[in-house]
C-alpha positions in Angstrom: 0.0 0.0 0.0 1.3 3.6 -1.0 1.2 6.5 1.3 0.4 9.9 0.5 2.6 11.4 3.6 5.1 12.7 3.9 8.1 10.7 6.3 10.9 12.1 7.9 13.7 10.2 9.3 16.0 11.5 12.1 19.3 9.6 11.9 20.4 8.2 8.9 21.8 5.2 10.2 21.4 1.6 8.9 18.1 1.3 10.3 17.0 4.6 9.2 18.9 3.1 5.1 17.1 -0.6 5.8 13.6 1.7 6.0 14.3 3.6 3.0 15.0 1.4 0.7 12.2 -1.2 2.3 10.0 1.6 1.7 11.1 2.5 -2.2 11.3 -1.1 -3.3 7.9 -2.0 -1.9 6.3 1.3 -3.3 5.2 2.3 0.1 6.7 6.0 -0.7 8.7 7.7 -3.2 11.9 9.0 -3.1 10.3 12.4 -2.9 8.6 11.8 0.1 11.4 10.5 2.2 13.9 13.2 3.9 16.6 11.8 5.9 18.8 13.9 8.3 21.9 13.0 10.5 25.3 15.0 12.0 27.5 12.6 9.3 28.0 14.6 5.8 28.8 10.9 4.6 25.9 9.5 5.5 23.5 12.0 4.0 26.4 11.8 1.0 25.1 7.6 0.9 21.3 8.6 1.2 21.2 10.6 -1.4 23.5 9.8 -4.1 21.9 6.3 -3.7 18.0 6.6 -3.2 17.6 10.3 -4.5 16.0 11.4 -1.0 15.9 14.4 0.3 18.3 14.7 3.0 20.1 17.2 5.4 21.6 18.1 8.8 18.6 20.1 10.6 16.2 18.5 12.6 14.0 21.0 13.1 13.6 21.6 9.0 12.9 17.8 8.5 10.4 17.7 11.8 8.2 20.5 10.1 8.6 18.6 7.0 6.9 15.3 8.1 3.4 14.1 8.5 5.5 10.8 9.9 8.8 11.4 12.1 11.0 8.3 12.7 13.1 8.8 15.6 15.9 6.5 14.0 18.8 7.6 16.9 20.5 6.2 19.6 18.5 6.2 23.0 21.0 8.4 25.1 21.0 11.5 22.5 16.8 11.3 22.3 16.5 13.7 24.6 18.8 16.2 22.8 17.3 15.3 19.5 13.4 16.3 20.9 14.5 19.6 22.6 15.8 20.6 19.6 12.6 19.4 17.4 10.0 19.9 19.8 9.0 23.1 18.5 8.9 22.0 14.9 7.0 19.0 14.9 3.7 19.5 13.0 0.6 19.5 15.3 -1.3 16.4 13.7 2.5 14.6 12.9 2.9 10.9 14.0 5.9 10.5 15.7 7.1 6.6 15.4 10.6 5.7 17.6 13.1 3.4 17.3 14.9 4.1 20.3 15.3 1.1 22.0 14.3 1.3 25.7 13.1 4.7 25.8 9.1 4.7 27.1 6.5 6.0 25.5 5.4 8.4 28.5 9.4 9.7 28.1 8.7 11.0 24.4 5.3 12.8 25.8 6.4 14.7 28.5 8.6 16.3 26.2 6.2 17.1 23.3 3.1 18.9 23.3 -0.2 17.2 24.9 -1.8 14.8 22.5 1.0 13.8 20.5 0.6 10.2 18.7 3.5 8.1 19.4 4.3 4.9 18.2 7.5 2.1 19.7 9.0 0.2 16.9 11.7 -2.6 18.0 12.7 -3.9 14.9 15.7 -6.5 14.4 18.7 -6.9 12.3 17.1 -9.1 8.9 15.1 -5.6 8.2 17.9 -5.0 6.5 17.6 -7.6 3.7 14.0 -7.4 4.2 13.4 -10.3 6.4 13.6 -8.4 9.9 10.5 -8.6 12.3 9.3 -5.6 14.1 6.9 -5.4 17.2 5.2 -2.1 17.2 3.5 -0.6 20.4 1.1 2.0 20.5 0.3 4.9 23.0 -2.2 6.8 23.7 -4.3 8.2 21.2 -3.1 6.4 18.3 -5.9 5.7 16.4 -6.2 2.2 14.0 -5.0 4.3 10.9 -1.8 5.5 12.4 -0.8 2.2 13.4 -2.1 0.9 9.8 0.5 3.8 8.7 3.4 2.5 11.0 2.3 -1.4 10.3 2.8 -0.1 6.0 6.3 1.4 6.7 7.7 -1.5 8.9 5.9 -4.3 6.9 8.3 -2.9 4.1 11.2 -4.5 5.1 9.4 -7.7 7.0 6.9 -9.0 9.3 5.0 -6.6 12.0 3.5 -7.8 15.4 1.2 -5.1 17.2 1.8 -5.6 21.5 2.0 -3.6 24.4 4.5 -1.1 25.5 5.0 -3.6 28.7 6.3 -6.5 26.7 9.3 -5.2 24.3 11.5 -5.8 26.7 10.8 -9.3 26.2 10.6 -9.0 22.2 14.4 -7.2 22.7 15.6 -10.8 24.7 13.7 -12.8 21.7 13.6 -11.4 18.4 16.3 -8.2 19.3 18.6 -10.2 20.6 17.3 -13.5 18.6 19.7 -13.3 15.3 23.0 -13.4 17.6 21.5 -16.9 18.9 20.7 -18.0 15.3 24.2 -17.0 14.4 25.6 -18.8 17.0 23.5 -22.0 15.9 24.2 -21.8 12.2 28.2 -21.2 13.5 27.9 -24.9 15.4 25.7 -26.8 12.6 28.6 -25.8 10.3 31.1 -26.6 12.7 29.8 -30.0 13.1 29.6 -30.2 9.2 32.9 -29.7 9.4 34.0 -32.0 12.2 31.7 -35.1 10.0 33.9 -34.0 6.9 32.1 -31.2 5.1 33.9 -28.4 3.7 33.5 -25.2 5.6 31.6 -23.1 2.4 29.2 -26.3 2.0 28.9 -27.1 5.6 27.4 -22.9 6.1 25.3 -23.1 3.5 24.0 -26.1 4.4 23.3 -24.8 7.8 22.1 -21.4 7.5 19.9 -22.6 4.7 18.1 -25.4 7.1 17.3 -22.7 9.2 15.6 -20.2 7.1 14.1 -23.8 5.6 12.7 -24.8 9.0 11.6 -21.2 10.2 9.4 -20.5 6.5 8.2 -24.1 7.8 6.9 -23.0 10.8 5.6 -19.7 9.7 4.2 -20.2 6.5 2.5 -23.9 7.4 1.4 -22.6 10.7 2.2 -26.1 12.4 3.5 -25.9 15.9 7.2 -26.9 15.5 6.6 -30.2 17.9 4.7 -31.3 15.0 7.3 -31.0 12.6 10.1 -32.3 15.1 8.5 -35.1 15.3 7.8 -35.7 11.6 11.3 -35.7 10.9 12.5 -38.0 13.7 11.7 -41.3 12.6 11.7 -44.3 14.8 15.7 -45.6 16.0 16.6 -42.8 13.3 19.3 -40.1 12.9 17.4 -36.9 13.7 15.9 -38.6 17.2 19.7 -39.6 18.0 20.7 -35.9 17.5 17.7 -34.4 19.7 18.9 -37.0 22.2 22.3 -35.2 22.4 20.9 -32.1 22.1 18.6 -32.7 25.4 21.1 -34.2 26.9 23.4 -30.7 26.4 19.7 -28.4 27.9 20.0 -26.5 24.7 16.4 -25.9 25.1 16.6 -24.7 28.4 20.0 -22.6 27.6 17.8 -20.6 24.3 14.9 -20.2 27.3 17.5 -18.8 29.6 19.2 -16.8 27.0 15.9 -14.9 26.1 15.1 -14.5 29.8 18.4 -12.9 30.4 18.5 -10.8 27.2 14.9 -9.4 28.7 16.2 -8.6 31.7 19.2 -6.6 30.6 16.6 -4.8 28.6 14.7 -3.3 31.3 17.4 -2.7 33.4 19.1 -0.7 30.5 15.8 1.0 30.3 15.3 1.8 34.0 19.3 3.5 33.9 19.4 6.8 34.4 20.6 8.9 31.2 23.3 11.9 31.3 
């Protein structure tokens, strides 16, 4: 779905690049309604010469700009960035953040009373258009402005709509996720490698049976018992690998590793920032 707004995106980071060109390639905006700022001449340099977007170094400008501003900066400079745009931010403008850890109630004390504001916590894969992003509304939003948010993010993967309460858990799962599934494709190869594979083959073997086994589960909408259990034959090969693996509580570890992740995540967010 096109949309007629204008969007404004503060920090041209890889985030803020993964959006753009989600955004161009899926026809959700054109060129000439995307307008990308940040303090790095290089960056707005990239933007530019690449997608053909507006782009430039004042906030302000780009905040009076916008009928959507994405907060696309790092969490301990928000506060600078917002001082400085307050002022500018159109009166009806939906302002969508990516800042991770930085509440909702934060962002509205500093902008005037009524302000629509969106959290985004998107991953990695956004930027090859396979991320996942869980978006969580404030108050007032209203089902077209988070229809707006789900059009941008949807660009560049799959969008899950949840309350502000719980993305410190989607930062421990899907935030923090692709460093586990790196570290899973990393052994599988290794083990490839240990049986006799070479390492190229052994990788791609691996990295491939995961995005196999994840479209699996997604797309088939089986729970992944269901499928476990269709590959593990009787006195077979798979059921004497899941042995090994049970064995080693990698199920337990991935739950523990999510739980920690989550928990570093609101204690991040609960720090106090200079």
């Amino acid at each position: 779905m096109a949309l007629q707004k204008k969007i404004a995106l503060i920090g041209a980071g890889n985030m803020a690049e993964a959006l753009v060109a989600g955004m161009l390639k899926a026809g959700v905006a054109k060129a000439g309604q995307l307008y990308a700022t940040d303090i790095l001449p290089e960056r707005r340099t990239h933007l530019q010469g690449r997608y053909q977007i507006k782009t430039g170094s004042d906030n302000g400008e780009a905040a009076a700009w916008g009928d959507v501003l994405i907060l696309a900066v790092e969490p301990q400079i928000i506060d600078k960035v917002i001082q400085l745009t307050a002022q500018s931010i159109k009166k009806d403008a939906l302002i969508v953040s990516v800042a991770a850890g930085y509440q909702i109630g934060s962002l509205a004390a500093q902008l005037p009373p009524g302000t629509r504001i969106i959290r985004a916590m998107p991953n990695t894969p956004t930027s090859v258009g396979a991320g996942v992003t869980a978006l969580a509304p404030g108050p007032g939003v209203t089902p077209k402005d988070l229809e707006t948010a789900r059009t941008i993010f949807e660009s560049v993967g799959t969008v899950a709509t949840i309350e502000e309460r719980l993305l410190d858990a989607v930062t421990g799962l899907s935030g923090s996720g692709p460093a586990y599934a790196y570290l899973i494709i990393e052994a599988l190869a290794d083990g490839g490698v240990k049986a006799g594979l070479p390492r190229q083959t052994a990788q791609l073997l691996a990295a491939q049976t995961l995005l196999g086994a994840a479209r699996m589960v997604i797309e088939g909408g089986e729970h992944p018992t269901v499928l476990k259990d269709r590959v593990a034959s009787p006195g077979g090969t798979t059921i004497a690998g899941l042995r090994r693996l049970e064995e080693g509580r990698l199920r337990a570890t991935l739950i523990n590793a999510v739980e920690a992740a989550s928990k570093r995540s609101k204690e991040l967010g609960a720090a106090p920032r200079s």
